[in-house]
N, C-alpha and C positions, 0 to 999 in steps of 0.2 A: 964455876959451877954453883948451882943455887940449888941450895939443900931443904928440903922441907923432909921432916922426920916420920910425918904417918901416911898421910894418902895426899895422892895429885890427881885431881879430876880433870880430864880431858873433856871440856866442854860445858860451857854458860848456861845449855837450857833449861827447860823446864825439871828437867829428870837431873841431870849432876847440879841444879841449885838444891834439887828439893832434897837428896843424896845429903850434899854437903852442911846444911842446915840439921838434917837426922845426926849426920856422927860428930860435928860444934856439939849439940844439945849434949851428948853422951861423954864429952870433953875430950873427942880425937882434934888431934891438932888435922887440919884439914888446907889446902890451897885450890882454888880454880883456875885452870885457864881458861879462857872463850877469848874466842878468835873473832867473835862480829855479833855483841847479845843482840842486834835487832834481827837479825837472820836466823835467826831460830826460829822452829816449825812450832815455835808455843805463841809469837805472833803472830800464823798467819791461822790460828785455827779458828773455832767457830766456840769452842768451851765446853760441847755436850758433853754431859756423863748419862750415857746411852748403851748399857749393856744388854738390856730388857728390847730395846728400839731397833738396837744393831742386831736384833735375832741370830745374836752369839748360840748356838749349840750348844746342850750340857756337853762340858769339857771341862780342861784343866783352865784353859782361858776364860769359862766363864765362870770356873770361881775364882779367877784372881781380878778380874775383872769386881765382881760384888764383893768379895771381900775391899777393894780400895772405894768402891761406892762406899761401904758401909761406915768405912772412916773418916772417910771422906769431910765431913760437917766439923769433925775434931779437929782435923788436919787444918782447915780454915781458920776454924779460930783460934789455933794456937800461934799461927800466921799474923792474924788480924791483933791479936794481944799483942806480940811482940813490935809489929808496926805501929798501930794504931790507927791501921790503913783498912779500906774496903774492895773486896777481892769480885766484888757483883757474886758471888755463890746464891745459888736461885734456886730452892726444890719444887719448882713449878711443874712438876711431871711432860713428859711426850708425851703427845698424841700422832699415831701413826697410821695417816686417812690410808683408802685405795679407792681404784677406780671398779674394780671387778669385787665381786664376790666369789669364793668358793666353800663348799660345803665341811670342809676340813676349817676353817675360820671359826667355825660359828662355838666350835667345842672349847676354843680358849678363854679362859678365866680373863682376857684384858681385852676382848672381844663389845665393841659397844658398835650398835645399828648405825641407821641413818637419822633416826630422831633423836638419838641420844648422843652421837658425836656435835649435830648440830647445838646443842645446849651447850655442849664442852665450849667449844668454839665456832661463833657465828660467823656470816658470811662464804663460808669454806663454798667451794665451784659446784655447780650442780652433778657434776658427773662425781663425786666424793658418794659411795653408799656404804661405806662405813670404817669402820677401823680399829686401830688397838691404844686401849689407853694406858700408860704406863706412869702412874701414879709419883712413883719410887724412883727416875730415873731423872734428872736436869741438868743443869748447866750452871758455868763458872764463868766470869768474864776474863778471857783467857788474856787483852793485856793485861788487865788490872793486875790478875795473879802473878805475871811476870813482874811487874812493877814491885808489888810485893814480899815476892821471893828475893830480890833485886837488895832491896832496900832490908829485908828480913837476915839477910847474909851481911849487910853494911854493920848492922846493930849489935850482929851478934858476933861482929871481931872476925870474921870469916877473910881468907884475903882472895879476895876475887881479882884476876889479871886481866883487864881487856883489852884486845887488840892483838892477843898474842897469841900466833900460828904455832899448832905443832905441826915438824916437817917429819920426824923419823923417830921410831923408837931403835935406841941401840941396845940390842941383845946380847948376851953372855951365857952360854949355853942354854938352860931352860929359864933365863930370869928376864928382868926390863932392866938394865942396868942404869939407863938414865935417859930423856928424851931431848930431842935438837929442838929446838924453835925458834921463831922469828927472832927473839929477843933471847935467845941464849941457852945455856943445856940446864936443866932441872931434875934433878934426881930424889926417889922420895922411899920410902922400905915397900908401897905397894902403889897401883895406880888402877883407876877408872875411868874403862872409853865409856865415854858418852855424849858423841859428836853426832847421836841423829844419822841424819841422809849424807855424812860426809865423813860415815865411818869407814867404808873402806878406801876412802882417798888417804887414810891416815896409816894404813898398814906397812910395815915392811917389805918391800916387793920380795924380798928372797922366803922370807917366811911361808911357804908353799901351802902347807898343812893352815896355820890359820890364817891365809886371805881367801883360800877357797869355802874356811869355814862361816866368816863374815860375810853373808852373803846380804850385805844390806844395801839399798839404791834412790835412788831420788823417786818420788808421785809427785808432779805437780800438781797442787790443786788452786785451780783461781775460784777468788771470793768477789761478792760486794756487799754494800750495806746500800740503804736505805733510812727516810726519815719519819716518822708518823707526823703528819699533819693537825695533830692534838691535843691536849696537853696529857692525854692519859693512854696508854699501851693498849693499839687493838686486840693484841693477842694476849690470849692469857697463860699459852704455854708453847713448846716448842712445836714445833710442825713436823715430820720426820715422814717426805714423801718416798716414791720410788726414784724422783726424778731428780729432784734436791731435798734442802732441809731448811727449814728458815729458822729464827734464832732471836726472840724479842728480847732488847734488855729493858731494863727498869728508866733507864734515863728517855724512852723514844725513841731510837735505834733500833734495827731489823735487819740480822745478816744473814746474809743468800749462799748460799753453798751450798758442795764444791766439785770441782771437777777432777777426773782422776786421768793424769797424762801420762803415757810415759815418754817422756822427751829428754831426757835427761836432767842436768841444770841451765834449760832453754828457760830466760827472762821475761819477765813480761807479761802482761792479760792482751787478749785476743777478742777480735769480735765474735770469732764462732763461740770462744767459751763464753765471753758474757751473753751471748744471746742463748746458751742452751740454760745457763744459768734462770737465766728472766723469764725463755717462754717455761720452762719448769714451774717455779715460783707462783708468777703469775694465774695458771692452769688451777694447780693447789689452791692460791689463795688469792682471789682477782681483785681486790681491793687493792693491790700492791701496787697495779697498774698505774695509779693515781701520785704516788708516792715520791718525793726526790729522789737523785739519785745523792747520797755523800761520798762514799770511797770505795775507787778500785785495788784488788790487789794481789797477790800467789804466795805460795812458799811450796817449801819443798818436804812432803812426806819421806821420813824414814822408815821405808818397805821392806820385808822380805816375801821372800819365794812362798812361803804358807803363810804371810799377813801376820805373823805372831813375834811378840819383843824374841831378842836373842839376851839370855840375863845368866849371871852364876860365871862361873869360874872358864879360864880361858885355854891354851895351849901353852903357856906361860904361867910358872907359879904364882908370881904377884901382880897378874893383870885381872882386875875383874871387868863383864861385859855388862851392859847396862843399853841398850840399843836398840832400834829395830822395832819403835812401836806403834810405827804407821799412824791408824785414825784415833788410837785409844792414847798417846805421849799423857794429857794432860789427865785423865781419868787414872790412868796409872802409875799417876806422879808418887802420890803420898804409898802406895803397896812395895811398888819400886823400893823407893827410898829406905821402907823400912826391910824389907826382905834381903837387900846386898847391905845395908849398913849391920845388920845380924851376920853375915856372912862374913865378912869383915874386921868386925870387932871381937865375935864370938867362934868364929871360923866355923860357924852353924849355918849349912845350910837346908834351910825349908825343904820340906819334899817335894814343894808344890814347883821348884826352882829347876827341878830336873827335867820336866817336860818344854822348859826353856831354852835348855843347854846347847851349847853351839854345833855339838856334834852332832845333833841331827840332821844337819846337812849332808855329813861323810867327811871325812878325810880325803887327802889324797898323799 
């Protein structure tokens, strides 16, 4: 049996690296397992931090959402000091064209015409008559940050395990007694799921009440990238269409997404999706038209039933939930992390955590 004394994080990504770096910092003794780090939905994403863009509703998700905006900058460089690495973090604002106009538009504060999106950014298609601009809202370049989380966990004595599957958690009345995995059983005083779109592959089938409560599933979403033909970046900020969303980085790079499947964990990019991807893109922004192509590729969103993480405490006294953050994993990295490592550490939890909680699904 292999003992770790405080927490065992079930899962590599973006959300139990960024988890297990907050409670090292705090000097919990801490362990990872990740079963496959390139298979996380933190490489196949696109990096926006798009709360304003994503026309989140006031709710409880849109203040968790800006409260991890607003840290967001800190969160980075606390990242970047400890590496010495570059995570592409870009406050370049969205910009959020459309084709129509309606009259309800015109009252919003992020509301810019057709001559004045044009100045934002040139070239845009002629059916573009205007759109919303969102200053405060950008993008991370979401390998880079994995890279760095990666290497941020290396430096900081973290012991991260790869390759290694959990099969089963074995219970004992209301507790996690210990978990089976590829490479052997691991027992820890508490543990956190945070496997993404492969969290209820991880459940115990008998456990009735919470696998019906985990109610989280695969989105496929297929991406591509593109090259600029320049040495300088057509765009000057993100594009945030109805149809796609395109994604300039600093280095020349331009990523096109994404598509929302639900096929299971079906492999692979398709031609209908790259084609719905491109004529999208394209429409938006026709300069693209001209552009290489560099890389295809998918992953798999971690979905629920109302699209919102599942976080806070479980059916089980020492399992906490961390899961289930669909299009937002990477923007909600650094709120996450801090919200369950307080929960954790302090057995404090947020109030904002309870609108997360897993039972709002139901029992059964």
């Amino acid at each position: 049996m292999n003992k770790v004394s405080d927490v065992l994080i079930i899962g590599g990504g973006i959300i139990g690296l960024s988890l297990a770096i907050e409670l090292k910092l705090r000097q919990v003794k801490v362990t990872v397992l990740s079963k496959d780090f390139q298979s996380a939905a933190t490489h196949a994403a696109a990096g926006m931090l798009a709360p304003q863009a994503e026309k989140i509703p006031p709710s409880p998700m849109l203040d968790l959402c800006l409260q991890s905006r607003a840290i967001y900058a800190d969160w980075i460089r606390k990242l970047e000091e400890i590496t010495g690495l570059e995570t592409g973090y870009w406050s370049c604002g969205i910009l959020a064209p459309v084709y129509e106009v309606e009259e309800e538009f015109l009252n919003s504060p992020f509301w810019v015409n057709q001559a004045e999106i044009r100045q934002l950014q040139p070239d845009l298609s002629s059916e573009v008559v205007g759109g919303w601009w969102y200053p405060d809202d950008g993008q991370v370049d979401n390998r880079a940050l994995a890279h760095v989380l990666w290497m941020a966990a290396q430096q900081l004595g973290i012991e991260v395990l790869e390759g290694v599957a959990v099969t089963e958690f074995v219970r004992e009345n209301e507790r996690i007694k210990y978990v089976k995995t590829s490479q052997g059983e691991w027992q820890a005083e508490r543990y956190v799921l945070a496997t993404g779109a492969w969290a209820q592959e991880l459940l115990p089938i008998s456990a009735d009440a919470l696998a019906s409560a985990i109610a989280v599933y695969p989105k496929k979403g297929q991406m591509l990238s593109v090259r600029s033909l320049s040495s300088s970046q057509p765009l000057n900020q993100v594009l945030f269409g109805d149809e796609t969303y395109i994604v300039p980085r600093k280095d020349g790079r331009i990523v096109i997404g994404a598509t929302s499947e639900n096929v299971g964990f079906t492999p692979d990019n398709t031609a209908a999706g790259i084609q719905q991807l491109l004529s999208g893109a394209t429409r938006l922004y026709p300069p693209l038209k001209n552009l290489p192509i560099l890389e295809l590729w998918w992953g798999f969103r971690p979905a629920t039933p109302d699209e919102l993480p599942i976080l806070g405490t479980s059916a089980y006294e020492n399992l906490i939930l961390a899961t289930g953050h669909y299009r937002n994993g990477i923007l909600l990295a650094p709120i996450t992390a801090l919200l369950i490592a307080d929960l954790l550490e302090k057995q404090n939890a947020d109030s904002l955590l309870s609108h997360f909680h897993y039972t709002r699904f139901g029992e059964k």
